[in-house]
mmCIF file of the N, C-alpha and C atoms, coordinates in Angstrom:
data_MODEL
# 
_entry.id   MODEL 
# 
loop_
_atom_site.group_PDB 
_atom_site.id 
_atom_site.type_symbol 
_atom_site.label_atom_id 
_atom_site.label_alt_id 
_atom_site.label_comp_id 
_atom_site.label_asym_id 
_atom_site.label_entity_id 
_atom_site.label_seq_id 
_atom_site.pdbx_PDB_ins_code 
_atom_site.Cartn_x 
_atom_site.Cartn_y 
_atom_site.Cartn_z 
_atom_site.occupancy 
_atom_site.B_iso_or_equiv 
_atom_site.pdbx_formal_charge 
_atom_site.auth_seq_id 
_atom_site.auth_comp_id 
_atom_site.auth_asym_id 
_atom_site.auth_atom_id 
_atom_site.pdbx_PDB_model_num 
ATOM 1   N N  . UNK A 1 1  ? 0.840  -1.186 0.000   1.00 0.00 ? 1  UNK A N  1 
ATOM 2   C CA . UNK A 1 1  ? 0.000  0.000  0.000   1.00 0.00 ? 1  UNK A CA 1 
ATOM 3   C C  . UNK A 1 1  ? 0.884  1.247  0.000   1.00 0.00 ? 1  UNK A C  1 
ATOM 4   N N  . UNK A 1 2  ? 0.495  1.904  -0.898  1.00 0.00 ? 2  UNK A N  1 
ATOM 5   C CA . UNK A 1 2  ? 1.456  3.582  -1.246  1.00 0.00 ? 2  UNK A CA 1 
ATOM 6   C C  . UNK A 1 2  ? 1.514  4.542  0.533   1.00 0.00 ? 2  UNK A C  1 
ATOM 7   N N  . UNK A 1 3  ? 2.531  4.868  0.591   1.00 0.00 ? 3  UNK A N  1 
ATOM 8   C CA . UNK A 1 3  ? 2.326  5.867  2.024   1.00 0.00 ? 3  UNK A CA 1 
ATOM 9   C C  . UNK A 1 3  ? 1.508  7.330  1.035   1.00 0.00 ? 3  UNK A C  1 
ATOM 10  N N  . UNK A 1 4  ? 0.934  7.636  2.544   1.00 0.00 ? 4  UNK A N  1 
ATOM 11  C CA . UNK A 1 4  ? -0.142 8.547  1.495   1.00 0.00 ? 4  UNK A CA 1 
ATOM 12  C C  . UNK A 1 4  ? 0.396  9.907  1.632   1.00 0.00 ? 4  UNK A C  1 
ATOM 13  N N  . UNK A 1 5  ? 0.432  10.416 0.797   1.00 0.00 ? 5  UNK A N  1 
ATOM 14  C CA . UNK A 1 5  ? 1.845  11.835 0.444   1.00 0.00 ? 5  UNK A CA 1 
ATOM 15  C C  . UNK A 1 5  ? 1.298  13.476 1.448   1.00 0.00 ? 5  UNK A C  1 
ATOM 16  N N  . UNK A 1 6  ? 2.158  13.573 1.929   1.00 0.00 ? 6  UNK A N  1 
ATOM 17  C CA . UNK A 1 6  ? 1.559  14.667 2.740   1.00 0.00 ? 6  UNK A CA 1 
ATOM 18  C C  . UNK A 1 6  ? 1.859  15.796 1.841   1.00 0.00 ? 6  UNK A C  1 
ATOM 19  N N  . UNK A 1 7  ? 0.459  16.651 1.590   1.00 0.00 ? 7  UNK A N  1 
ATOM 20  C CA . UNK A 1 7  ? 1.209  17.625 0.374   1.00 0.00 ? 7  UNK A CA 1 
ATOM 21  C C  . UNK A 1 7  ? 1.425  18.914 1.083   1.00 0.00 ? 7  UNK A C  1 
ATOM 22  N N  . UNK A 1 8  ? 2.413  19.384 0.509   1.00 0.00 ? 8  UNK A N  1 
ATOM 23  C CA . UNK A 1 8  ? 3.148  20.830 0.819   1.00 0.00 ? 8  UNK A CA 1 
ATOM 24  C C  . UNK A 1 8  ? 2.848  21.704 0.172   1.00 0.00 ? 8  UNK A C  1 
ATOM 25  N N  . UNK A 1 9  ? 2.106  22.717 0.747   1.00 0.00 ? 9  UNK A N  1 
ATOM 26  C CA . UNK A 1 9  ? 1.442  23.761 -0.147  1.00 0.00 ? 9  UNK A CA 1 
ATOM 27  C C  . UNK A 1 9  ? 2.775  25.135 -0.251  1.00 0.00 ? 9  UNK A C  1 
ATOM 28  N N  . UNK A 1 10 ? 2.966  25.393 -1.086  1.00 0.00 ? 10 UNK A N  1 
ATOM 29  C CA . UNK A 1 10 ? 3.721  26.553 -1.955  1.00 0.00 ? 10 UNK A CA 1 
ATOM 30  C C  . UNK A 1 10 ? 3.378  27.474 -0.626  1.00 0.00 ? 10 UNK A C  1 
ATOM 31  N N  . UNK A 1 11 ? 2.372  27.952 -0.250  1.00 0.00 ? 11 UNK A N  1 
ATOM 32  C CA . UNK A 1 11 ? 2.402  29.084 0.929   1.00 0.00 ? 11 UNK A CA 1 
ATOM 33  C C  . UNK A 1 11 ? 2.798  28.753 2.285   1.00 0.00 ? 11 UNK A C  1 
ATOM 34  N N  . UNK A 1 12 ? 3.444  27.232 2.637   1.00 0.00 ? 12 UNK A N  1 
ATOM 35  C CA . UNK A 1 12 ? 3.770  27.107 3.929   1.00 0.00 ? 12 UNK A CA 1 
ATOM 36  C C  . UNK A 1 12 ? 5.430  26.917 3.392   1.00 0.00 ? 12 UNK A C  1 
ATOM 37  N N  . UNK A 1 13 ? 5.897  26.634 2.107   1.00 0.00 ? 13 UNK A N  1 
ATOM 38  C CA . UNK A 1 13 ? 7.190  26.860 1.750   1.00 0.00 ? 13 UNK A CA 1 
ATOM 39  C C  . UNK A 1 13 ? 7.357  28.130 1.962   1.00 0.00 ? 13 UNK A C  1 
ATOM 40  N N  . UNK A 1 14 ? 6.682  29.020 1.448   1.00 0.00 ? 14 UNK A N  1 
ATOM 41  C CA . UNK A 1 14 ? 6.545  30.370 1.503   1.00 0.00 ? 14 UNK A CA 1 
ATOM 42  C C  . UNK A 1 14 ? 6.842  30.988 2.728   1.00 0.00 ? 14 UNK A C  1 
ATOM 43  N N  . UNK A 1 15 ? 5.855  30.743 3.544   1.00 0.00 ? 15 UNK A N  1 
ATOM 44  C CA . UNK A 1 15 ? 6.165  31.314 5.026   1.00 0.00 ? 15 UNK A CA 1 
ATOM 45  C C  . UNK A 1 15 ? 7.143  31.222 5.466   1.00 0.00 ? 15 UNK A C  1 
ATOM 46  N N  . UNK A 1 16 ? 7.552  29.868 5.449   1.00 0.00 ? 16 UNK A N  1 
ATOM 47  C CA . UNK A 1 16 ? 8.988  29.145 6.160   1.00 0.00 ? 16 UNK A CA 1 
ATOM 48  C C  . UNK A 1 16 ? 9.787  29.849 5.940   1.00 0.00 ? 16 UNK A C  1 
ATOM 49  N N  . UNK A 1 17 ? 10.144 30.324 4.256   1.00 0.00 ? 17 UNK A N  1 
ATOM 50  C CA . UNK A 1 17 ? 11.366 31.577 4.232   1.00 0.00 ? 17 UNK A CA 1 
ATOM 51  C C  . UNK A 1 17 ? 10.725 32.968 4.680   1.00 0.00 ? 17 UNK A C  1 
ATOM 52  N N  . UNK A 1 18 ? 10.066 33.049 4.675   1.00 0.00 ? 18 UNK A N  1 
ATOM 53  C CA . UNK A 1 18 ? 9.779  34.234 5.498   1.00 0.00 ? 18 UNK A CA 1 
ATOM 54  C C  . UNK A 1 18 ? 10.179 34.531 6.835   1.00 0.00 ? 18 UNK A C  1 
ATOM 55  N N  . UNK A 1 19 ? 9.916  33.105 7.772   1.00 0.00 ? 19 UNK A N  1 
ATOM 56  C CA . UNK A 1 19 ? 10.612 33.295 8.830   1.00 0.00 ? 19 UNK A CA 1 
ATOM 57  C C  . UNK A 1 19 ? 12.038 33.008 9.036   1.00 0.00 ? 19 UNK A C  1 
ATOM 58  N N  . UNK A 1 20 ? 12.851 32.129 8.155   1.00 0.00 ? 20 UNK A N  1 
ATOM 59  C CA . UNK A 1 20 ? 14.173 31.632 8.204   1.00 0.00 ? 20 UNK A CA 1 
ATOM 60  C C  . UNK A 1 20 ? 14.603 32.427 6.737   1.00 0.00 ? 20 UNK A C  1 
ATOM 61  N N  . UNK A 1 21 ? 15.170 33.689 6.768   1.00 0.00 ? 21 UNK A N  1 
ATOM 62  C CA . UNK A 1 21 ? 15.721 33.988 5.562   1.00 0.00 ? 21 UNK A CA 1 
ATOM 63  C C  . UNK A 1 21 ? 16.582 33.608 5.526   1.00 0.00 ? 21 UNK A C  1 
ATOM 64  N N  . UNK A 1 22 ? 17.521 33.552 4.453   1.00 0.00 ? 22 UNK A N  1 
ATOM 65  C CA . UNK A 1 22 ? 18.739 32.060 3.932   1.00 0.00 ? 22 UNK A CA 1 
ATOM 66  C C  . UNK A 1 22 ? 18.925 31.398 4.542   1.00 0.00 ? 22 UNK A C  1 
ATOM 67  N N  . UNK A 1 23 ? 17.425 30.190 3.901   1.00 0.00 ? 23 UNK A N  1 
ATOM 68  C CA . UNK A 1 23 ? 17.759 29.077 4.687   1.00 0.00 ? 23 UNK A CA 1 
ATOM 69  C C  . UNK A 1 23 ? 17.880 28.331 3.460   1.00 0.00 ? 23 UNK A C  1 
ATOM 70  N N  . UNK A 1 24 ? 18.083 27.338 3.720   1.00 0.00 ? 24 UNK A N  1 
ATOM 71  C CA . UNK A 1 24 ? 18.875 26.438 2.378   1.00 0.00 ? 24 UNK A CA 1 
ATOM 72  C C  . UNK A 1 24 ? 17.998 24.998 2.210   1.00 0.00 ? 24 UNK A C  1 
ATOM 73  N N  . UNK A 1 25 ? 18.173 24.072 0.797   1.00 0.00 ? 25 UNK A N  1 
ATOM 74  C CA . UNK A 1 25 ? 17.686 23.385 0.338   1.00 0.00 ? 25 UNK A CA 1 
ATOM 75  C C  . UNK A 1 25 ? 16.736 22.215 1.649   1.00 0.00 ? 25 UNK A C  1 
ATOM 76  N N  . UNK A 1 26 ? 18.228 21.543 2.232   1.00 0.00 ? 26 UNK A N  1 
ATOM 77  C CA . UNK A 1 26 ? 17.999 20.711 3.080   1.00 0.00 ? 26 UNK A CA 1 
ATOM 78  C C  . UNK A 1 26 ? 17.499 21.473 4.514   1.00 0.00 ? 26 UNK A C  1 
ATOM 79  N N  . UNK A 1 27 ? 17.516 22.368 4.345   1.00 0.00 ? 27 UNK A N  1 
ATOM 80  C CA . UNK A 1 27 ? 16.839 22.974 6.328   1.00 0.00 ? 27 UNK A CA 1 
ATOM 81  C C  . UNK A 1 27 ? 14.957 22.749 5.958   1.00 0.00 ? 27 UNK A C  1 
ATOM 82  N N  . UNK A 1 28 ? 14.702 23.189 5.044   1.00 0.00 ? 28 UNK A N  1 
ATOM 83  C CA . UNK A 1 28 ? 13.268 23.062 4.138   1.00 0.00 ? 28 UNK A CA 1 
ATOM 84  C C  . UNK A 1 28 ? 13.173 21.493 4.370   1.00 0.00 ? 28 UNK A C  1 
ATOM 85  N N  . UNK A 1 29 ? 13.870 20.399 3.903   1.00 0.00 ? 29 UNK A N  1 
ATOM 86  C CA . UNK A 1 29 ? 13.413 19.330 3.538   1.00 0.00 ? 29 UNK A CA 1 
ATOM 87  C C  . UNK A 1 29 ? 13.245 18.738 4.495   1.00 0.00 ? 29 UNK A C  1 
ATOM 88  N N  . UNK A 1 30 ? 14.102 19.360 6.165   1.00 0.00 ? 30 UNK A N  1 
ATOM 89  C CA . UNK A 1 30 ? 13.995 18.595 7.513   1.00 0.00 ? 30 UNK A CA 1 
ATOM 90  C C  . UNK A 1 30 ? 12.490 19.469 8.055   1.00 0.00 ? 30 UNK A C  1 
ATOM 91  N N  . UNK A 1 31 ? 12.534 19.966 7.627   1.00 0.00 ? 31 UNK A N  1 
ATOM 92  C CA . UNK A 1 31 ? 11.250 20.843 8.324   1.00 0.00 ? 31 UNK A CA 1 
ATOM 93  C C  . UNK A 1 31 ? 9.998  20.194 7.742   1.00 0.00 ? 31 UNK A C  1 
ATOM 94  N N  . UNK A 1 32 ? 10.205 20.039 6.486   1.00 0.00 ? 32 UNK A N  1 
ATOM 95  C CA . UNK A 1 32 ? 8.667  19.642 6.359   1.00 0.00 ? 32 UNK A CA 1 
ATOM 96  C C  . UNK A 1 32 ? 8.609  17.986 5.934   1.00 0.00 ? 32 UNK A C  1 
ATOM 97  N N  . UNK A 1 33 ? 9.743  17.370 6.252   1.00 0.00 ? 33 UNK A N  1 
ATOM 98  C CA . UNK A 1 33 ? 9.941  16.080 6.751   1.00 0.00 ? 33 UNK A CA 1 
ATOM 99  C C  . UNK A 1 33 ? 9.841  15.400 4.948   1.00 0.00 ? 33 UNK A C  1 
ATOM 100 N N  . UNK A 1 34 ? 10.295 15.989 4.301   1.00 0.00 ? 34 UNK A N  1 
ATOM 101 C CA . UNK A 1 34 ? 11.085 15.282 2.435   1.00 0.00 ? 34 UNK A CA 1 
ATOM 102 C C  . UNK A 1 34 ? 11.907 15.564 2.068   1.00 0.00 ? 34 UNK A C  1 
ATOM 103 N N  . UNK A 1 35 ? 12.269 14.801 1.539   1.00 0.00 ? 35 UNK A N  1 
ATOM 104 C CA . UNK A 1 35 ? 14.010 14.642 1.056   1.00 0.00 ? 35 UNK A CA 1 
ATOM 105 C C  . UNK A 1 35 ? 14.420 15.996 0.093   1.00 0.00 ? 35 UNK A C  1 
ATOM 106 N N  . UNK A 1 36 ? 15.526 16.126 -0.049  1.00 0.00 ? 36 UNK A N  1 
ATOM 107 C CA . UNK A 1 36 ? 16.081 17.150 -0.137  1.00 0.00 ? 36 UNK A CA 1 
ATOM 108 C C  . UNK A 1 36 ? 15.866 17.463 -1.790  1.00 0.00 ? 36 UNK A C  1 
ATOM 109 N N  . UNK A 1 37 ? 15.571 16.234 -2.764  1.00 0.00 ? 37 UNK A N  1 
ATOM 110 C CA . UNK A 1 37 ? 15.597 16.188 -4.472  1.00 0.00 ? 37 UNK A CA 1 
ATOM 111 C C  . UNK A 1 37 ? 14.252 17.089 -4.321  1.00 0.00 ? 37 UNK A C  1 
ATOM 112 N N  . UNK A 1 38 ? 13.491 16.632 -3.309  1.00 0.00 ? 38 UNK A N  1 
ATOM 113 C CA . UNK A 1 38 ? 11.785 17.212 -3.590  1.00 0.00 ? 38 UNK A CA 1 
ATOM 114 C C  . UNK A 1 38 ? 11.825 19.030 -3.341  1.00 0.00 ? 38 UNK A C  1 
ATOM 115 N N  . UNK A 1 39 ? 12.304 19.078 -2.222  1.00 0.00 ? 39 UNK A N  1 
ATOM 116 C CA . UNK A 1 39 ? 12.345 20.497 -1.747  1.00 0.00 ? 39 UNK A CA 1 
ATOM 117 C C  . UNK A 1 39 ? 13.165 21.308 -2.553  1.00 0.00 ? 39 UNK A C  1 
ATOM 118 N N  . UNK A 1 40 ? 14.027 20.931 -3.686  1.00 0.00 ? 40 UNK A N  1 
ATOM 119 C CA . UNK A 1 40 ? 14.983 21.393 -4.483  1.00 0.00 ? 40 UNK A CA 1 
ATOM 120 C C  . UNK A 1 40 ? 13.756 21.899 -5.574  1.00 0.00 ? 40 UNK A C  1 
ATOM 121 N N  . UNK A 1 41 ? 12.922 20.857 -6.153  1.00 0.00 ? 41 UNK A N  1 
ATOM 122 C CA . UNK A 1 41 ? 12.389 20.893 -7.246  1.00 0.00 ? 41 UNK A CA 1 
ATOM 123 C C  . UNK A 1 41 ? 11.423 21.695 -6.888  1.00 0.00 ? 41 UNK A C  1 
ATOM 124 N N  . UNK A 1 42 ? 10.590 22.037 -5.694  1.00 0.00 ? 42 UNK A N  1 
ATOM 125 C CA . UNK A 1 42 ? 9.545  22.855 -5.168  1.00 0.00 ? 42 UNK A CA 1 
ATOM 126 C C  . UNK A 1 42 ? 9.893  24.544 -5.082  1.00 0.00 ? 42 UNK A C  1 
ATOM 127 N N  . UNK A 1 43 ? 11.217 24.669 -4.349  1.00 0.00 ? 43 UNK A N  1 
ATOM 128 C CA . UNK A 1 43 ? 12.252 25.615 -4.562  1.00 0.00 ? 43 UNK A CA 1 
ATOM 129 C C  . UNK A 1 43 ? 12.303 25.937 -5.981  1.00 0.00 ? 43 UNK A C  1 
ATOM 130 N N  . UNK A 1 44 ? 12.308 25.384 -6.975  1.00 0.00 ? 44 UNK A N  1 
ATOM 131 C CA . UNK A 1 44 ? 12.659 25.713 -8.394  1.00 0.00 ? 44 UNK A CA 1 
ATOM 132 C C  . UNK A 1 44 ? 11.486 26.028 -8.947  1.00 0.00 ? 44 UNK A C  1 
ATOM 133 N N  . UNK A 1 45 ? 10.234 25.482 -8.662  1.00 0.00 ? 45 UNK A N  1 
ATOM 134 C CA . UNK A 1 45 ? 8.915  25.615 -9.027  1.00 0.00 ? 45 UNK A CA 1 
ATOM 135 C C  . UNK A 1 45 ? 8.347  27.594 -8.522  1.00 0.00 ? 45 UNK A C  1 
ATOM 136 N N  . UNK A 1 46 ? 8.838  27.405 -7.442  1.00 0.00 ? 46 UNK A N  1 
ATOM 137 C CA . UNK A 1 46 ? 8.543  28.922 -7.140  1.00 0.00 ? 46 UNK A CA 1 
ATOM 138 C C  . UNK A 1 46 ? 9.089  29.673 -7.805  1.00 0.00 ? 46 UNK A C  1 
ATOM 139 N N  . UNK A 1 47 ? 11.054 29.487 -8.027  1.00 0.00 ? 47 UNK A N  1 
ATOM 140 C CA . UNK A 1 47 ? 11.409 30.248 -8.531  1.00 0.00 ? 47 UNK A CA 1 
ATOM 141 C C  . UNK A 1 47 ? 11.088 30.764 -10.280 1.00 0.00 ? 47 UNK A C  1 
ATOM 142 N N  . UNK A 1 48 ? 10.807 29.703 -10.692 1.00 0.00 ? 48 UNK A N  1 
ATOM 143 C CA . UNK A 1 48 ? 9.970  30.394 -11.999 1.00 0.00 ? 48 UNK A CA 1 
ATOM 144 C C  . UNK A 1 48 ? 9.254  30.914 -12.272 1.00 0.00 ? 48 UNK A C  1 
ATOM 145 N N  . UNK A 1 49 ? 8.219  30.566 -10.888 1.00 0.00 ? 49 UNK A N  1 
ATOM 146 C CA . UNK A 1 49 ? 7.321  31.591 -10.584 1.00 0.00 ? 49 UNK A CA 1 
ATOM 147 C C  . UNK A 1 49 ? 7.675  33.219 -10.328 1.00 0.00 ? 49 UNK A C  1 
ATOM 148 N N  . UNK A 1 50 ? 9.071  33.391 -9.900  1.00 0.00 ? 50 UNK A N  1 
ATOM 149 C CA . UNK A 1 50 ? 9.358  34.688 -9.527  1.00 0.00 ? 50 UNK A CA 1 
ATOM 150 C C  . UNK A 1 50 ? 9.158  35.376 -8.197  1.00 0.00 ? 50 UNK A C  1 
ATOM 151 N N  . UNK A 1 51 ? 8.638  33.827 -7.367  1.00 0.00 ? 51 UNK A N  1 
ATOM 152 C CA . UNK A 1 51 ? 8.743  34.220 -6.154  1.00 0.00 ? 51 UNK A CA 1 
ATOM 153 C C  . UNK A 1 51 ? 10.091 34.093 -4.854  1.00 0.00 ? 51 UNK A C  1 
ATOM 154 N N  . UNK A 1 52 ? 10.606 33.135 -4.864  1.00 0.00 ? 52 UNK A N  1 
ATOM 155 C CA . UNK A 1 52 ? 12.319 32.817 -4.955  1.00 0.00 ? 52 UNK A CA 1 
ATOM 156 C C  . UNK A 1 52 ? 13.335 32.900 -5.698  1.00 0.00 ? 52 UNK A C  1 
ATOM 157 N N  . UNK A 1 53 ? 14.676 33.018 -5.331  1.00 0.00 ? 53 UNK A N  1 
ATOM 158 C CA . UNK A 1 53 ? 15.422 33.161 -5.842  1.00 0.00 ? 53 UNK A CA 1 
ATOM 159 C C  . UNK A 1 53 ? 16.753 32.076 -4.772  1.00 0.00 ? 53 UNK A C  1 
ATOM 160 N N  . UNK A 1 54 ? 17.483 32.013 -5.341  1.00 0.00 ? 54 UNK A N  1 
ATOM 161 C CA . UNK A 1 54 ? 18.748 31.600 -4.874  1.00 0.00 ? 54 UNK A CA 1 
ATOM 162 C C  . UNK A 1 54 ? 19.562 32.528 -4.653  1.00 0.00 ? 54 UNK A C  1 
ATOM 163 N N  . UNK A 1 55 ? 20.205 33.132 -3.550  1.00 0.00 ? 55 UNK A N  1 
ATOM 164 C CA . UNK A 1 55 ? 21.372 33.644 -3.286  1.00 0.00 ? 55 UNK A CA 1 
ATOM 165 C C  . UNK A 1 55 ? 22.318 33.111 -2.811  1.00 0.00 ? 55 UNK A C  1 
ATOM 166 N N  . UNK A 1 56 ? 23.881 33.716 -3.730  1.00 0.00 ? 56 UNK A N  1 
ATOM 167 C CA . UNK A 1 56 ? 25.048 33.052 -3.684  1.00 0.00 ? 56 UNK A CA 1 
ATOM 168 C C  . UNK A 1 56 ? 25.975 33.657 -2.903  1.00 0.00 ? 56 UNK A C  1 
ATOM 169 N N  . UNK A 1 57 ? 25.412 34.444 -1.786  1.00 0.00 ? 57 UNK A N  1 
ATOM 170 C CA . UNK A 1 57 ? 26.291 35.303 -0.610  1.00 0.00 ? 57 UNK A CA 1 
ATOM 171 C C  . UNK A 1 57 ? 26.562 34.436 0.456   1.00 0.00 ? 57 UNK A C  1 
ATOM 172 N N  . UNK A 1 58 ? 26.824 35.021 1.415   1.00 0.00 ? 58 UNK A N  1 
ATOM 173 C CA . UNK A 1 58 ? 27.456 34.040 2.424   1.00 0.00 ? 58 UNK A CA 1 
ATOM 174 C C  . UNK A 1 58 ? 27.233 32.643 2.444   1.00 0.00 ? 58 UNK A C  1 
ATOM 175 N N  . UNK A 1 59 ? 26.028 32.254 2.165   1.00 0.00 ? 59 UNK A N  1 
ATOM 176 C CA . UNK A 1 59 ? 26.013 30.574 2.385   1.00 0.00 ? 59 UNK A CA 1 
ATOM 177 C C  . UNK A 1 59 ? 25.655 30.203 0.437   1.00 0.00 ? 59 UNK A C  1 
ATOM 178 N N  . UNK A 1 60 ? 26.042 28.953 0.339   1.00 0.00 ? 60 UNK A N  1 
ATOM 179 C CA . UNK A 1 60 ? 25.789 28.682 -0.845  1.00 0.00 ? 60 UNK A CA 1 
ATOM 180 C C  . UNK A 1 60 ? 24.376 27.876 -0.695  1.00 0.00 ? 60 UNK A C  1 
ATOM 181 N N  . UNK A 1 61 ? 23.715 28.821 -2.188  1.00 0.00 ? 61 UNK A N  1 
ATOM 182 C CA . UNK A 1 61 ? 22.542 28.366 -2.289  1.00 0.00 ? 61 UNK A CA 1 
ATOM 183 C C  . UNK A 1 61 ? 21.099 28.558 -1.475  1.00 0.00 ? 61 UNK A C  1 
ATOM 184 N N  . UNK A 1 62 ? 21.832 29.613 -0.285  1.00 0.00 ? 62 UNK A N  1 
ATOM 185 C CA . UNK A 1 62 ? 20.041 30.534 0.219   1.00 0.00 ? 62 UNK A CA 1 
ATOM 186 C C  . UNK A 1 62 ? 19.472 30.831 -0.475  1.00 0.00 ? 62 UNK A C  1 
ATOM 187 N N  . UNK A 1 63 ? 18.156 30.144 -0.355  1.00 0.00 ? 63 UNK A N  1 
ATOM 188 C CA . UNK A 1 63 ? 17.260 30.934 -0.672  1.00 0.00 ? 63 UNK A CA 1 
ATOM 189 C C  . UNK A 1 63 ? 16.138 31.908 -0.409  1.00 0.00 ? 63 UNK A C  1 
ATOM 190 N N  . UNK A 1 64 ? 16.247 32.780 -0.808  1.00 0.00 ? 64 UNK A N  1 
ATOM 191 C CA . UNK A 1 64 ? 15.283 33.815 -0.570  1.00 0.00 ? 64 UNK A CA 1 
ATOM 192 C C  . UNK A 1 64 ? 14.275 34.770 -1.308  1.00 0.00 ? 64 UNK A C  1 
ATOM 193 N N  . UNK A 1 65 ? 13.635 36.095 -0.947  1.00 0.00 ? 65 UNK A N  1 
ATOM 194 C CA . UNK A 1 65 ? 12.270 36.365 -1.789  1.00 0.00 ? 65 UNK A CA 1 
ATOM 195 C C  . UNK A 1 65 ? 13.412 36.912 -3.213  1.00 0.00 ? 65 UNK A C  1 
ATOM 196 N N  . UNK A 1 66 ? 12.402 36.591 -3.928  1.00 0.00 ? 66 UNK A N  1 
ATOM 197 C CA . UNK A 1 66 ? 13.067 37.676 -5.191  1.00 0.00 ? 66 UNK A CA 1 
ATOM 198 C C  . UNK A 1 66 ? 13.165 39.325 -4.844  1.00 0.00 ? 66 UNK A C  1 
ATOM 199 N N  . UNK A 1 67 ? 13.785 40.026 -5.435  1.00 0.00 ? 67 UNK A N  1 
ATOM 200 C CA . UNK A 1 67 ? 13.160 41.839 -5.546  1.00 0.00 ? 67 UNK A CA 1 
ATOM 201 C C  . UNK A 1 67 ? 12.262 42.012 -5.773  1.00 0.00 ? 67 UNK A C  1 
ATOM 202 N N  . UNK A 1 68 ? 11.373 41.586 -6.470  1.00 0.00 ? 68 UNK A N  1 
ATOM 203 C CA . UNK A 1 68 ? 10.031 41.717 -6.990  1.00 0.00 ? 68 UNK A CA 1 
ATOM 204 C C  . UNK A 1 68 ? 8.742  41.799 -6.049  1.00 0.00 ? 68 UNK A C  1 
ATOM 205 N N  . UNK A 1 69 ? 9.357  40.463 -5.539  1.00 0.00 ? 69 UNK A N  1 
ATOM 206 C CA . UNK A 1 69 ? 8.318  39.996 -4.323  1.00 0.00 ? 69 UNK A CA 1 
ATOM 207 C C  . UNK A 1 69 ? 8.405  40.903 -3.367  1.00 0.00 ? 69 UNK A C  1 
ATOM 208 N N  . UNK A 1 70 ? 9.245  40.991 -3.163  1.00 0.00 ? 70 UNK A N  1 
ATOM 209 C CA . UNK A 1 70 ? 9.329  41.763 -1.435  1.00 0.00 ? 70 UNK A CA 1 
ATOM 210 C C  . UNK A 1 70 ? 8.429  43.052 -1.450  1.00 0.00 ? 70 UNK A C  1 
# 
């Protein structure tokens, strides 16, 4: 029997950086308890959206709001 998928809605990814600004791939994937390929690809889903971005300052690979967004 399939484990039944707990879904992650885009606005509680959302929040999360809101409260943890540069926080990174895997801090996301322990938080909302999925592996790190998923939270990468969810991360990337926003960012096309234009609501994330990746920043390459002090830590590699924070992410945070776009300019746009904020």
């Amino acid at each position: 029997m399939p484990r039944p998928s707990i879904s992650i809605k885009d606005e509680d990814i959302i929040a999360f950086v809101r409260i943890n600004p540069n926080c990174n791939c895997p801090e996301i994937a322990r938080h909302f308890n999925i592996n790190r390929k998923s939270a990468h690809k969810r991360i990337q889903k926003l960012q096309r959206k234009g609501i994330l971005e990746f920043s390459n300052g002090f830590r590699k690979n924070a992410i945070r709001f776009s300019e746009k967004y904020r």
